[in-house]
N, C-alpha and C positions, 0 to 999 in steps of 0.2 A: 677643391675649396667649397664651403658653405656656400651658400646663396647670401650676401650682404644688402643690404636695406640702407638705401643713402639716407642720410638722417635731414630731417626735415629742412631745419635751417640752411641747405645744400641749396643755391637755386641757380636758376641759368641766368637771371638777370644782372648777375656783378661777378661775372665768370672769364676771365682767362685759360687760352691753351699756351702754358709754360714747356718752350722745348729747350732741353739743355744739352749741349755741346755736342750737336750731331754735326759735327765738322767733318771735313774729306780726312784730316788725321787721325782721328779715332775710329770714324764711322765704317767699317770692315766688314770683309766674311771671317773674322778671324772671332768675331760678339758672338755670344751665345745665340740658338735661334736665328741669326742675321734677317734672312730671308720673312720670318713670319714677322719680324719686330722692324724691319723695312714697310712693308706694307701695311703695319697695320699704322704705324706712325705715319706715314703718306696718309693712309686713308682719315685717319685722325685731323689730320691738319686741313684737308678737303672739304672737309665737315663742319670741321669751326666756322672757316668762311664763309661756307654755304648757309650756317646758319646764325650768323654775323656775332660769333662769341671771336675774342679778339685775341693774334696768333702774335705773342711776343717768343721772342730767339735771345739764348745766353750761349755765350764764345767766350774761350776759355781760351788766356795768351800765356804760352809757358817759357816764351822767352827765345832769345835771337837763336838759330841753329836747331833748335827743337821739333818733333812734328807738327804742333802749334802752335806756329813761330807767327805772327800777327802780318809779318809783311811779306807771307809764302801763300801758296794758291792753296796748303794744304790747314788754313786757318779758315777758307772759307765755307758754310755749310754744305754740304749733301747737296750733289745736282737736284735730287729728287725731291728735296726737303725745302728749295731756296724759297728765300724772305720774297714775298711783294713789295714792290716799291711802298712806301709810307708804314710797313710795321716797322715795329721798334726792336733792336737790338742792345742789347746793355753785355759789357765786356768785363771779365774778370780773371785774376791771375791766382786766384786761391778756389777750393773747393764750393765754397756755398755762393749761390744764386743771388742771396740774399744778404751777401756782405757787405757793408756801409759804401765801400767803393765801387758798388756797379750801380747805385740808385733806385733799384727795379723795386725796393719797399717803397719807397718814397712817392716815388710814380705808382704806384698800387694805390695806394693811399689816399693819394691825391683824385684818382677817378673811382674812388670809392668798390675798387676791384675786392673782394673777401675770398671765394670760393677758386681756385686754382689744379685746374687737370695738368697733373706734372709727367711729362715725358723726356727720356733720351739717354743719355752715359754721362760716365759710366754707372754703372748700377752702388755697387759698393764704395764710389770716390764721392763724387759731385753732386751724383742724384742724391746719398744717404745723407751727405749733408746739408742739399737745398731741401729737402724735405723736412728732416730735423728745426732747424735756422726756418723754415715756415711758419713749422710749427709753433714753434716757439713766438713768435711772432705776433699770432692771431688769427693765421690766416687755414682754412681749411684745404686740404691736401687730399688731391684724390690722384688715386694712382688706376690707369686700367692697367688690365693684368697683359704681360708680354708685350709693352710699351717702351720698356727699356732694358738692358740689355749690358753685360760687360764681361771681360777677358777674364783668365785662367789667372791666379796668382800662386803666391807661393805659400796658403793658406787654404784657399780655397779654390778648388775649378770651377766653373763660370756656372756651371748648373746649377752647383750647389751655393753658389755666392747670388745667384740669383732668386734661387726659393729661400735663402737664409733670411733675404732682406725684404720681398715680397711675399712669401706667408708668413716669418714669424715676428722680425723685427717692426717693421711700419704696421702693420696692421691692425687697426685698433688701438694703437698706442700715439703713432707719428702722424696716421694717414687713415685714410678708405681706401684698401685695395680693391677693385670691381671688377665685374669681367668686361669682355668688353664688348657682349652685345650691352650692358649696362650704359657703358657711356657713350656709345652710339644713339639709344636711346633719349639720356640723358641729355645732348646736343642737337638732336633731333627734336626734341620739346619747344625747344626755343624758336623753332619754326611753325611754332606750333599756333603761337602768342601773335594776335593780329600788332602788325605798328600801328599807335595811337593816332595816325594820323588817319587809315584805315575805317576811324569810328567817328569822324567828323563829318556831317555834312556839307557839301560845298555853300547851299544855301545860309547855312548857322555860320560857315566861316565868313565867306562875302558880308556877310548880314554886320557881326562884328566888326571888321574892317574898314565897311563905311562909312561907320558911326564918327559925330562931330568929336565924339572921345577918345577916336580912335586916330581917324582921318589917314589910314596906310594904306586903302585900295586907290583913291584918288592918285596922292604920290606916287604910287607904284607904278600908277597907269603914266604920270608925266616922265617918269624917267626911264622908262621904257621906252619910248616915244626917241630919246636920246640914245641908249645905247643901241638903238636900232640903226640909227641915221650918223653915228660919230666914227664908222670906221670901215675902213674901205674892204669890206667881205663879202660873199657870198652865199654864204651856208652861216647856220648860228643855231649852236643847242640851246634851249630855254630848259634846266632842271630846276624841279620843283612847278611845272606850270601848274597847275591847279586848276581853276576852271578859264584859264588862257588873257584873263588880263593885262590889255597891254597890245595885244596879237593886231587887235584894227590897225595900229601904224607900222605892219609888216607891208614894205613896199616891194609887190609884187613883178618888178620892173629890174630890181636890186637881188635879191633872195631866190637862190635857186632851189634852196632847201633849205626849212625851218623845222628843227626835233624837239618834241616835246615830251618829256620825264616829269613822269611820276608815279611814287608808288601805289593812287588811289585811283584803281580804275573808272570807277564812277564818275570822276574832277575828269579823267581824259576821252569817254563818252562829250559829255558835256561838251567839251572843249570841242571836238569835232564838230558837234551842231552847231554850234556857235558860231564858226571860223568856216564852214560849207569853201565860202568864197576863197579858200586858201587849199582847197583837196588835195589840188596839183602839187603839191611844195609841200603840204604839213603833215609830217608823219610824227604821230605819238605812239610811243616807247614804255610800257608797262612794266617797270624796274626798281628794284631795292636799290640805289646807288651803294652802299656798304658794301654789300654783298653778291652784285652782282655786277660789277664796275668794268669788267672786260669784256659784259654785252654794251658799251657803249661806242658808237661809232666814233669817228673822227669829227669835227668840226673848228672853221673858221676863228668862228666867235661864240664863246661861253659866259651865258649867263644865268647867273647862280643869286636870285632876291631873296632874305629869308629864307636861306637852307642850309648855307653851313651851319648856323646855330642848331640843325637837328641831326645833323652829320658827323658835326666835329670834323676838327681839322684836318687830322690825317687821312679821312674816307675822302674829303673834297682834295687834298692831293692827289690821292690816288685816282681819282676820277680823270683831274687837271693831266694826270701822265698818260692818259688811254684815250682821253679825247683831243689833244696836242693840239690846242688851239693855240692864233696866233696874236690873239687876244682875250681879255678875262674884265667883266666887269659884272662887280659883285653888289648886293646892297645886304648890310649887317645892322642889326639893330642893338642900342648900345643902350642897359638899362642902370641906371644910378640906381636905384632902388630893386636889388639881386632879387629880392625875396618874392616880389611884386613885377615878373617880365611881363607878362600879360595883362593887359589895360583892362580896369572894370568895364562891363558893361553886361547888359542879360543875358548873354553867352557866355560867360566865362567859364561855369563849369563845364562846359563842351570839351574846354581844353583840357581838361586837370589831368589827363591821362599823358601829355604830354611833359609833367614833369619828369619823367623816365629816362625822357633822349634827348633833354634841354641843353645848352651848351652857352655859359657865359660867351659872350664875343668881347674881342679888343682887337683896334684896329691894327697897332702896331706886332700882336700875335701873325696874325695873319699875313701882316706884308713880311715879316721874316721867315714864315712859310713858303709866302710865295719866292722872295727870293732864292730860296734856297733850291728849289728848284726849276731855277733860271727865269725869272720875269718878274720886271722893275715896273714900279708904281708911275704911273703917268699921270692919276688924276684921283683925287679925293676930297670928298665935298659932304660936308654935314646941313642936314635938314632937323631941326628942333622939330619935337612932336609934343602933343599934351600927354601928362603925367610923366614928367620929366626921365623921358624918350626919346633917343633921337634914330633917325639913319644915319647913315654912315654909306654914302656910294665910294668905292673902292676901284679906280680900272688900274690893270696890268697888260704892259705888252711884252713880248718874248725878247729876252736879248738878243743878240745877236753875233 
């Protein structure tokens, strides 16, 4: 095949990796390739992660008694393939991905998802028509080449049902087929791209925060101060510390161990000078939480001030499951006015880069997240801000 050229409007910033029905019933050595279209879809999906493009799974239920029987072990994906806690699955009993009954447009849509790396089986059933049904759509379709994979029929044998549909049918028509040092590459860009938080200085952030217009480093320092002292632990992750506000009412008598995350090495520099008098106990953690959420230890107590909003809620589930605290208290900032999250003040373009990874908050989102994976709301308490802003403190303790 040609050398293909992803066309511009391709980018990695509104990008999913779409895997479709590599279930333990379909997923065989009996697929075309098996072996090389195993690995490379592992390595595919490896990749996403690692470079925080987002790994959505479609399972295909053909009904009671069948190999894809929804309530048999052989409905669930590929050891090798399995979901993380907090991605998303969307479930369908007809060929396209993309049928009104499985949602996965809607939810697209919704987080403004456009460009879609489609991977799995089978090639000429499911795949040709989630591709199609994409297409059609709006959505760009990229296909790496030997990604997917499917059976001998009674028309064609797999080889040839496999270059039917990957060189001549999608290609330019439906989709980008590419090879796959291409979308290696292509996935690998996006690691490329500092996060916007990255290019803020600590000094420009504090500076804005403490302003009379602003008034949230104060707050943040008193309720710190609280979730420090409200609950009977010993250890507590701080994600998102920044430059460690709050950290002076770490009572070293209490706290055997206090971790702090974030993705901005510089804020966790800082943070050490600062807090000297806490060496023994305070270890900072230099992590993407998104994308790197299984370097997180265990701890106690979790707290999360102004971060789900740049996280989004499925990455701080996913965090909430690796670090298995037995407590969660959060603070989210609740903005009436969407367009305007950020308060005037002469800082503000510092921030603009973070409309990228902004994430409306609502309290009642969040507690049904958290519910759902086991821990009930103890305590929630709103603090009115100027420029009709408020917080929103949040605590969760684990059921039991």
């Amino acid at each position: 095949m040609d050398e293909i050229k992803i066309d511009a409007n391709i980018g990695v910033d509104n990008m999913i990796l779409l895997v479709v029905d590599t279930q333990k019933g379909c997923f065989n050595e009996n697929l075309y390739l098996f072996e090389t279209i195993k690995k490379n879809i592992k390595q595919l999906i490896t990749l996403a992660r690692e470079n925080n493009v987002e790994v959505v799974y479609v399972q295909h239920d053909d009904g009671p008694g069948t190999d894809l029987d929804k309530f048999a072990d052989n409905y669930e994906i590929y050891e090798e393939f399995a979901p993380r806690d907090g991605e998303k699955r969307f479930e369908k009993n007809v060929n396209s991905a993309f049928h009104p009954m499985t949602g996965l447009a809607e939810y697209l849509q919704s987080i403004g998802e456009k460009d879609i790396i489609a991977i799995g089986v089978s090639t000429d059933y499911c795949m040709d028509a989630t591709v199609k049904s994409g297409f059609e759509r709006g959505f760009n379709i990229i296909i790496p080449e030997y990604t997917n994979s499917t059976y001998d029929n009674p028309y064609f044998d797999k080889e040839a049902a496999y270059h039917y549909f990957n060189d001549f049918m999608w290609n330019n028509r439906y989709a980008k087929v590419i090879s796959f040092e291409q979308v290696t590459e292509l996935l690998q860009s996006k690691d490329n791209k500092k996060n916007p938080w990255e290019e803020i200085s600590l000094e420009t952030y504090e500076k804005h925060m403490s302003l009379d217009s602003v008034k949230q480093l104060q707050l943040m320092n008193r309720i710190m101060k609280s979730q420090f002292e409200d609950y009977p632990v010993d250890t507590v992750m701080i994600l998102g510390i920044a430059g460690g506000n709050g950290l002076e009412h770490i009572d070293i008598k209490k706290y055997k161990k206090v971790y702090g995350v974030d993705i901005n090495e510089l804020y966790l520099q800082e943070t050490q000078k600062r807090y000297s008098n806490l060496a023994d106990i305070l270890q900072c953690l230099h992590l993407d939480i998104v994308c790197e959420t299984e370097k997180l230890p265990q701890s106690q107590l979790l707290v999360a001030n102004l971060l789900i909003e740049y996280i989004g809620y499925d990455a701080f589930v996913r965090a909430v499951n690796i670090i298995n605290p037995e407590y969660i208290s959060c603070v989210i900032q609740i903005n009436t006015d969407e367009e305007m999250w950020v308060s005037d003040s002469p800082y503000i373009h510092a921030f603009d880069g973070l409309d990228e990874i902004h994430h409306q908050m609502e309290s009642d989102v969040l507690n049904e997240k958290m519910n759902s994976i086991g821990f009930k709301l103890i305590l929630q308490d709103m603090t009115e801000l100027p420029n009709s802003k408020a917080l929103v403190r949040l605590d969760y303790q684990k059921k039991i």
